[in-house]
N, C-alpha and C positions, 0 to 999 in steps of 0.2 A: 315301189317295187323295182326293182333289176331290170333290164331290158330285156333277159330271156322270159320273163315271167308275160312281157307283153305276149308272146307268142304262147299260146299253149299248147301245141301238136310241138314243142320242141320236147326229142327225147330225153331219157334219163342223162346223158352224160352233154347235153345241151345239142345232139342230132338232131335233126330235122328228121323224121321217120320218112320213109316212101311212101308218095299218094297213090292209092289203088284206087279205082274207079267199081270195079266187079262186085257186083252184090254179093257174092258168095265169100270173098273176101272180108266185106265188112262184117258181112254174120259170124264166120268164122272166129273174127278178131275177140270177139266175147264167149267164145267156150270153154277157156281156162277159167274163167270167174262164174258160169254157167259147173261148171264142173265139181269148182268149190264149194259152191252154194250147196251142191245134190249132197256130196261128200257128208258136209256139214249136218245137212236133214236126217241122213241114211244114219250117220255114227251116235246124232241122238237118239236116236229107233233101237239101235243095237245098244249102246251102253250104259242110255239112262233109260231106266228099268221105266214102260207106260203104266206099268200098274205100282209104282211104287209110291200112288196116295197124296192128298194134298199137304201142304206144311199148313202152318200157321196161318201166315200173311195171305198163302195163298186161300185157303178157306174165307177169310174177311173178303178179298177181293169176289168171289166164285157165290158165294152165299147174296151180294147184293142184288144179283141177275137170275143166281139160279131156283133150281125147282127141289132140289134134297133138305136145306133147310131156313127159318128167314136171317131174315139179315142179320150180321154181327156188326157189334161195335165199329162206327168208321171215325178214325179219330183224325183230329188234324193233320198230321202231316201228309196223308194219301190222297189220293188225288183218284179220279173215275176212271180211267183210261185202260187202264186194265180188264174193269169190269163190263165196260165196252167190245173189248177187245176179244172174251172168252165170251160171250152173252149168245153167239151164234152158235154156241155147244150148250155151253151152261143152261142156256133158255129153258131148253125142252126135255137134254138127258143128263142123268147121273150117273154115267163114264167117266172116269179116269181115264181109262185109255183113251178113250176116244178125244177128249180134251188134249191129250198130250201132244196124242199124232196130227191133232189138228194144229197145234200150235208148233210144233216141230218143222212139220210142211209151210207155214207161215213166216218161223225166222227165217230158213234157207229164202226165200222168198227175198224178204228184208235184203238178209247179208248180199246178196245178189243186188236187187236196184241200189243199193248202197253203192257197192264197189262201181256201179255200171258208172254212177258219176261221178266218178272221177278218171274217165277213160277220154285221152288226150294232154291230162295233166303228168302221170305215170304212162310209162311202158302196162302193157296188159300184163304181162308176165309178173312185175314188180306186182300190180293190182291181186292178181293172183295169188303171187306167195304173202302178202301181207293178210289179205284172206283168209288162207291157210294158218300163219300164225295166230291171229284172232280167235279162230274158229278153233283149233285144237290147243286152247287153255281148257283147263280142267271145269274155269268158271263159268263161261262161257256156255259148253258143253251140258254143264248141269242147270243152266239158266234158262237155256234155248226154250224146252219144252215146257218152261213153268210159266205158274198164270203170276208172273212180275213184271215190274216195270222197268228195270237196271239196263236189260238189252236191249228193250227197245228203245231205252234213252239214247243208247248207243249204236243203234244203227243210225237214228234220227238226225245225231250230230254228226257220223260221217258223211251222210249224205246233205243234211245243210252244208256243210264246213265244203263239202264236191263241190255242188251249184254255187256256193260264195265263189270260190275262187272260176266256175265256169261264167258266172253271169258277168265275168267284166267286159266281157267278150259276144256271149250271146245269153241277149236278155230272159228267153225263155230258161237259162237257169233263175231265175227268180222264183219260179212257179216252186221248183224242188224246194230252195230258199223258204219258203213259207211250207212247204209241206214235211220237211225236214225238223225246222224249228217246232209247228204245231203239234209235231207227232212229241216230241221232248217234252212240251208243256204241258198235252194231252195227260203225259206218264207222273211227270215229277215237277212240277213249274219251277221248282227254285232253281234245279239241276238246267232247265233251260235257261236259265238269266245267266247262271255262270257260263256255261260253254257260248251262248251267245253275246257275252262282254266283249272279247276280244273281235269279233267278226264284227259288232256296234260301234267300234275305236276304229276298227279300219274302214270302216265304210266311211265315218267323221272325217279320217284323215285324210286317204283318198279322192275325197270330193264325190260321194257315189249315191247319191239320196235315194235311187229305187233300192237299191240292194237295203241301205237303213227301212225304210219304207216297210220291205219284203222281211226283214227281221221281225219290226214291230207286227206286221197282221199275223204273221207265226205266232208269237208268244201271247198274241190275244185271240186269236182263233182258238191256241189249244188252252189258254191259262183265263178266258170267260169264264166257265163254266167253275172253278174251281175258286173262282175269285166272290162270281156272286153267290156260290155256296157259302161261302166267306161271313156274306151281310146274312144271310138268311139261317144259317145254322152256329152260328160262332160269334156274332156279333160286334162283326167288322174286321176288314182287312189285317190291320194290328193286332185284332185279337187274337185272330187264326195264325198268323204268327208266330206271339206270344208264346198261344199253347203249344204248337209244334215242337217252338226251342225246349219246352221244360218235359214233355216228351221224352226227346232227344237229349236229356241230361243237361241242356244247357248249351247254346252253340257260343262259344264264345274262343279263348284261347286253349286249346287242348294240342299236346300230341301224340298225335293218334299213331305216329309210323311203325311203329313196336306192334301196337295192336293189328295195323294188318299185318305185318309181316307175320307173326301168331294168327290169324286167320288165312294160312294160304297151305298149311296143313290139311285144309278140309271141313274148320269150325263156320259155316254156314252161317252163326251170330254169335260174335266175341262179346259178349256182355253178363257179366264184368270177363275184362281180358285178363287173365292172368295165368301165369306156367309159363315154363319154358320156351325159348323158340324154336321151332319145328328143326329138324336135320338141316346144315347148310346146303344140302345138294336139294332140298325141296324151294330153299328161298335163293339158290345163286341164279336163276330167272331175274329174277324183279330186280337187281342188282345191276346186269347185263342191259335191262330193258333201256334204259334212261342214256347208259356210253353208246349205244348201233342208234338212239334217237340223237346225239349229240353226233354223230358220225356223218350219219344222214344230213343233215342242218351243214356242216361244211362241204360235205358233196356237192349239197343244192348252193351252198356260194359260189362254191368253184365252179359252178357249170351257170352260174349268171340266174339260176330258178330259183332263187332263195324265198318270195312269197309261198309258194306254192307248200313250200316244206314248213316254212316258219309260223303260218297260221295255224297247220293241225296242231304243231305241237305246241303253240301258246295256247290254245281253245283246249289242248290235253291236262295242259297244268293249273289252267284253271278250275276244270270240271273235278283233277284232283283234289286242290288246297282246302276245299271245306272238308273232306273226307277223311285228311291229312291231318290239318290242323287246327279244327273247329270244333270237332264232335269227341267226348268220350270212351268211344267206343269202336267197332270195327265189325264192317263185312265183308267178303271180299266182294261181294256183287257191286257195291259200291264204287268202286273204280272199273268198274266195264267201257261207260263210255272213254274215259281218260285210254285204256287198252287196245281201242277199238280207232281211238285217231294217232295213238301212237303207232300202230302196223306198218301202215304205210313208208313213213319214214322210215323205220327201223328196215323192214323190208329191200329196199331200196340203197341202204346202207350194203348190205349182205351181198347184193350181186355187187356194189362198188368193190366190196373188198375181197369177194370171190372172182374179178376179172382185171386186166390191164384196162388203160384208156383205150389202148386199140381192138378191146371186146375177146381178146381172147382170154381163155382161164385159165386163174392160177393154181393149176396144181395139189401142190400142198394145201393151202389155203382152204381151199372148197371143199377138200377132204376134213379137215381139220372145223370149217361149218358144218359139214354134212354128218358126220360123231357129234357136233355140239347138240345138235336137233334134235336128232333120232335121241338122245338121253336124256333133254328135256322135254320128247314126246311119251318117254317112257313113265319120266316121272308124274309128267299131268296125268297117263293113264292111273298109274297107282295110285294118283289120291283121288280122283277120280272115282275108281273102284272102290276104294272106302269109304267114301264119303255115301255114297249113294248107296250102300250096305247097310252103313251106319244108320242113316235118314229115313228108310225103308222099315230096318226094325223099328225106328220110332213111330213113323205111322201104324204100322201093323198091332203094336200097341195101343194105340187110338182105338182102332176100331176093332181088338176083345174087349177095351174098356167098355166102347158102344154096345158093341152084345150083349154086355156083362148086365150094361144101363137096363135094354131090354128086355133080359130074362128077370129083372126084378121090377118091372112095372114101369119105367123112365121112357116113355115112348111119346110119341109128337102127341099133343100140342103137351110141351115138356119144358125146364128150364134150369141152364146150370148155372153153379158159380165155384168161383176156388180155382185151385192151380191146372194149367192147361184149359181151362171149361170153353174156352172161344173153337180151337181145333175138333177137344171131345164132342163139343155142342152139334157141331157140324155132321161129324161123322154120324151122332147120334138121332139131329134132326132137328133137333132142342133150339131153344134161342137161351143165350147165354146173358148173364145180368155179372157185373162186379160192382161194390158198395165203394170201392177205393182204388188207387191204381191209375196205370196212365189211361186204361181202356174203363175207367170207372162211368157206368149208364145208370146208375140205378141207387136206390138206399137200402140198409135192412131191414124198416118196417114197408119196404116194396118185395123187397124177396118172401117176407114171412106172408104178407095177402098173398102171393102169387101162389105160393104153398097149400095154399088153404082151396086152390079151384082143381090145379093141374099138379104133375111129379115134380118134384123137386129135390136135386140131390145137389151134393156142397164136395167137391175134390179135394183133394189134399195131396201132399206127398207120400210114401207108405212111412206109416207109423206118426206119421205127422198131426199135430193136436188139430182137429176141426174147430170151424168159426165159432167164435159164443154162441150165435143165436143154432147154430147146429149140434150143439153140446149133447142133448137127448133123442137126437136123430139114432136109425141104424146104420152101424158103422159093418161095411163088406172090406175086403182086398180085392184090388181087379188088379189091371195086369201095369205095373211100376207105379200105382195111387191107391188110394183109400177114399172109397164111397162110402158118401154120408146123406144114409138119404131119407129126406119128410117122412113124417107120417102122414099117414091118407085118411087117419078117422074123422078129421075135421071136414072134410069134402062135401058139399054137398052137389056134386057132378056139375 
């Protein structure tokens, strides 16, 4: 690294900041990112609706812990951390809100120690606004308060990727180093191997063995548990794997950049991608992101810091490249982390180019940021607002479906299968069963016993033919599917 990089209290434009000794000063120093963080909690309170229901994934996750229904399908590629992580709501009530709020008050939390280290690498203010950036994407936003693992992968890596670059200096950055990492493995173990490659090359090159050391018990602290699920449920490391990839359609060569840029309209899961691409004034963001990260990176040459800037955003592109160019398909939640350590930089970029070297502002310039912002804050609010319109009615669909289940006899101990049935099952109570599929648990001469004790209904799409062995079932309409469900004469309670 540089010789500015030895020093870390050297400011943004390679200042040496002023030592203040006063307590009140140092406190003070972290209310911009204290601020951010509250910001952040408050806007997901207000704009993503607490009662707007769980999705999909997030039912898998929320059902292994909780008490409304048992457990769904856990198929390879997820990892417990999650379920860990809601289990102190989920355990005992079946609130939505209250899951929300809980989780809401938990990222601000996060984006807060996150930012906190990396205070003496940045300016606070730069920490600040890159924060700021982070936090008011649309994605972001809509992620916060959900029971996923995307943003906490992404807090996890700004804050290892902090202490990496803190602990060359003071070694109790290690500590964050492993708690950073573990939290990423905890979420997604593969997403931590990627973002932790490059920070594993520079510790090699470096000469820095606790920091390597402090990688490795991260990714084994948080990626134990997932690993010997591994032998024990999947039968062996390669197998788990295996199945993941063909899951995932196959990780191999794909690309996927079309596909997110088609998912940043507001499509939650591009699968299969296909349509048009959204308005250009919804994707000239992600376009912008990459030249204020390339801006930033020669900032940090010219000011002698170039480590400090050059690790987030190597540890950024990698965490993208499987996202980009491996997988089929497209979410946006998928590139959070890669979002979350580009800020900084880009951040950073933005007062370069909104000041002189000699710190005063320019002008024009800052005017001409300060309109770029505000209309890319306008646009995240808008999709934003739809998406979570959109997602809301589909939950709320869910569960007239579950009522619909109810008023026709489908009540706990219950069991679905057919389209949606993992979400429906939930809402409904049910444990869900598929004969095929990537989420397939079960066979058809296992659904037709199960039929024979407990209710049993088979989904569908509306108007959509039901399964063979549900041919002679009764077929209802519930609200955007078609219940098909057992008869009860065989029963004997």
């Amino acid at each position: 690294m540089a010789h500015g990089d030895r020093a870390l209290l050297v400011g943004a434009r390679g200042r040496a900041p002023s030592v203040t000794s006063g307590a009140s000063r140092r406190a003070g120093g972290g209310r911009p990112i204290a601020a951010v963080a509250a910001a952040f909690t408050l806007a997901q309170l207000v704009l993503v609706r607490p009662g707007m229901g769980l999705g999909w994934d997030e039912t898998v996750y929320v059902s292994q812990v909780g008490v409304q229904a048992p457990a769904a399908f856990f198929s390879a590629p997820r990892a417990r951390g999650v379920s860990l992580l809601v289990a102190p709501i989920a355990s005992w009530s079946t609130s939505t809100e209250l899951l929300r709020v809980y989780l809401a008050v938990l990222s601000g939390i996060g984006l807060h120690l996150a930012l906190r280290t990396w205070r003496g690498l940045f300016p606070v203010r730069v920490l600040a606004v890159g924060g700021a950036l982070f936090a008011s994407l649309w994605v972001t936003l809509f992620y916060g308060p959900q029971a996923m693992p995307n943003y906490w992968v992404a807090v996890g890596a700004l804050g290892a990727v902090g202490c990496f670059l803190r602990a060359r200096h003071s070694p109790r950055g290690l500590w964050g180093v492993v708690a950073g990492v573990a939290l990423m493995a905890w979420m997604r173990p593969t997403d931590a191997v990627w973002v932790a490659l490059p920070l594993l090359v520079a510790a090699a090159v470096g000469r820095r063995p606790r920091s390597a050391l402090a990688l490795v018990a991260g990714l084994v602290a948080g990626g134990a548990q997932w690993v010997i699920e591994a032998y024990v449920s999947y039968g062996g490391l390669a197998e788990r794997l295996h199945e993941a990839s063909r899951i995932q359609g196959g990780l191999g060569g794909h690309f996927a950049v079309d596909d997110q840029l088609r998912s940043l309209s507001g499509r939650t899961l591009c699968r299969p991608c296909t349509g048009p691409l959204p308005d250009p004034v919804v994707m000239v963001w992600w376009f912008v992101l990459p030249l204020l990260a390339a801006v930033g990176l020669v900032v940090a040459v010219r000011a002698r810091r170039t480590g400090r800037t050059l690790v987030p955003l190597t540890c950024a592109t990698t965490a993208a490249v499987p996202y980009l160019f491996m997988i089929g398909y497209a979410a946006p939640r998928f590139l959070l982390p890669a979002y979350a350590l580009l800020a900084i930089p880009v951040a950073d970029a933005l007062f370069h180019l909104a000041t002189t070297p000699a710190g005063r502002r320019r002008p024009v310039v800052a005017t001409l940021l300060a309109a770029g912002l505000l209309a890319h804050l306008a646009v995240q609010y808008a999709v934003l607002e739809r998406t979570v319109r959109r997602t809301t009615d589909d939950h709320r669909d869910w569960a007239r479906t579950a009522a619909e289940l109810h008023r026709l006899g489908v009540r706990p101990p219950c069991l679905l299968t057919g389209h949606l049935s993992i979400p429906v099952a939930y809402y409904t109570g049910c444990s869900s069963a598929a004969p095929r599929g990537h989420n397939a648990n079960s066979s058809v001469a296992e659904i037709l016993r199960t039929s024979r004790r407990i209710p049993v209904a088979a989904l569908t799409r509306p108007d959509g033919p039901p399964p063979a062995y549900a041919r002679d079932w009764q077929t209802l309409p519930a609200a955007g599917m078609d219940i098909h469900r057992a008869p009860t004469t065989d029963r004997d309670g």
